[in-house]
N, C-alpha and C positions, 0 to 999 in steps of 0.2 A: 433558491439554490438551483445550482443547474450541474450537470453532469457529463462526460463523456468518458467512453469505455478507449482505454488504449490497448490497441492490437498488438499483441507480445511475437506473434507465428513468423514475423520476417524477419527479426532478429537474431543474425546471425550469432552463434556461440562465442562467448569473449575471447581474444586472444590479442593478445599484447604487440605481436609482428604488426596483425593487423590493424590494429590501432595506431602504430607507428606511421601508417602508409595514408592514414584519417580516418575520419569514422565513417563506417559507408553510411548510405542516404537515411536509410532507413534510421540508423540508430540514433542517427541526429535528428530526424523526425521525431522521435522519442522522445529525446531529450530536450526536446524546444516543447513540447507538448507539456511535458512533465513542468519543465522550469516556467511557464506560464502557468500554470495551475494553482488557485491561492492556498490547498490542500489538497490530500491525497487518501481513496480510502483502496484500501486493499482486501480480497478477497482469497485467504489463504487455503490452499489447500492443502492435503497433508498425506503425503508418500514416503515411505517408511521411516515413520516417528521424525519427517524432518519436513521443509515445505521441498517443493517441488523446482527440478531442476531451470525450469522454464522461468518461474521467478527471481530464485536466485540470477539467471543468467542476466534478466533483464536488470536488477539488481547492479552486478557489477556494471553495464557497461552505464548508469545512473553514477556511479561511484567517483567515475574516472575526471581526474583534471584537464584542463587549469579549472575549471567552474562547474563542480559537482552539480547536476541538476537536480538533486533533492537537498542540495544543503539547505538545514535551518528551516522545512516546511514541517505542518503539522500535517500527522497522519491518523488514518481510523485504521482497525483491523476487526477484520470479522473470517469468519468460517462455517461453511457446511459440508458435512459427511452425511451418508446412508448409516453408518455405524453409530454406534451406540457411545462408543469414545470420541467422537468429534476431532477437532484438529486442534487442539488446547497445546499438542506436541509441538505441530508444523509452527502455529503460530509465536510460541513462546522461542521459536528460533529465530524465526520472521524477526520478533522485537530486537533482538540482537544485532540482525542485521542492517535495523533502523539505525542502533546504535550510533553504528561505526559508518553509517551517512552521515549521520549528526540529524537529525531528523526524532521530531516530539510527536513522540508517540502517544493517544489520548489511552488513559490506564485503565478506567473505569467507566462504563460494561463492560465487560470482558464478552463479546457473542462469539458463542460457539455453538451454533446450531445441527445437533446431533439427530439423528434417527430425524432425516430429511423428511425421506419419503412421507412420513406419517403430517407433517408442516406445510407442506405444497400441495396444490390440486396438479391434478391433470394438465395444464395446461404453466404447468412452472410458478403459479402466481402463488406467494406464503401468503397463508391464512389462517397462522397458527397466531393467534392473538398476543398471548405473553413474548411472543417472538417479533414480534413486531413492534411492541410498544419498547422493548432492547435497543433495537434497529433506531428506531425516533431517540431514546435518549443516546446514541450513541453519534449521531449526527448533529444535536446540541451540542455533545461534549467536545465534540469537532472543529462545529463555529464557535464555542465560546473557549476556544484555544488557540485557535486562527486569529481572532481577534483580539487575543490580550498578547501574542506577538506582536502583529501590526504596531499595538500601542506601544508596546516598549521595547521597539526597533525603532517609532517615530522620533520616542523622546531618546536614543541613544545616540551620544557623541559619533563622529563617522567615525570607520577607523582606519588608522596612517600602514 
């Protein structure tokens, strides 16, 4: 597997006028980034009991037609907080918001990795063991969801 991090910081705030006028560059960088990608994991964070505006934002401008750039991919979701309630809130909005992409969301592990600090060294790196072996099956559950799409998108009829 390979991976790369998309930069959400240039992404202007959705707005519909704007959109009319085209997407600026950036978002369409986004979104060709996004729509090449054979899966998605997300890393939620969680500001007051919801995820955070930054994502939602990038969110809708992912949403918008003719060719949603998340339709129909599988996704992972995870979270880490300093607190002791983790982001189980932000996340469980985040799934909703997968929803109405149309976007498969993988259900089980659920990581929410709480009270951070005490799971990471110094230097950023988790070395909380049971937190990691979460992390491992949850990227399983990722590729082996990615791939039983694939298969039966292969064998499905086109559609008219």
């Amino acid at each position: 597997m390979t991976f790369s991090i998309a930069d959400l910081s240039s992404l202007p705030f959705y707005n519909a006028d704007v959109e009319q006028n085209g997407l600026p560059d950036s978002v369409q960088e986004f979104r060709t980034e996004v729509a090449a990608a054979d899966a998605l994991i997300f890393a939620v964070p969680e500001y007051n009991f919801s995820l955070s505006g930054v994502l939602k934002n990038a969110m809708e401008w992912l949403s918008r037609p003719p060719n949603p750039a998340a339709n129909g991919k599988s996704c992972a979701v995870l979270g880490a907080s300093v607190s002791p309630l983790g982001t189980a809130r932000g996340q469980f909005h985040f799934r909703h918001v997968c929803v109405s992409l149309n976007m498969m969301v993988v259900n089980i592990p659920h990581v929410d990795i709480n009270n951070a600090k005490e799971k990471f060294d110094a230097h950023s790196v988790l070395n909380h063991q049971p937190t990691l072996e979460c992390l491992r099956q949850l990227l399983d559950e990722l590729k082996t969801l990615t791939l039983r799409s694939r298969a039966v998108l292969a064998r499905s009829p086109p559609r008219r």
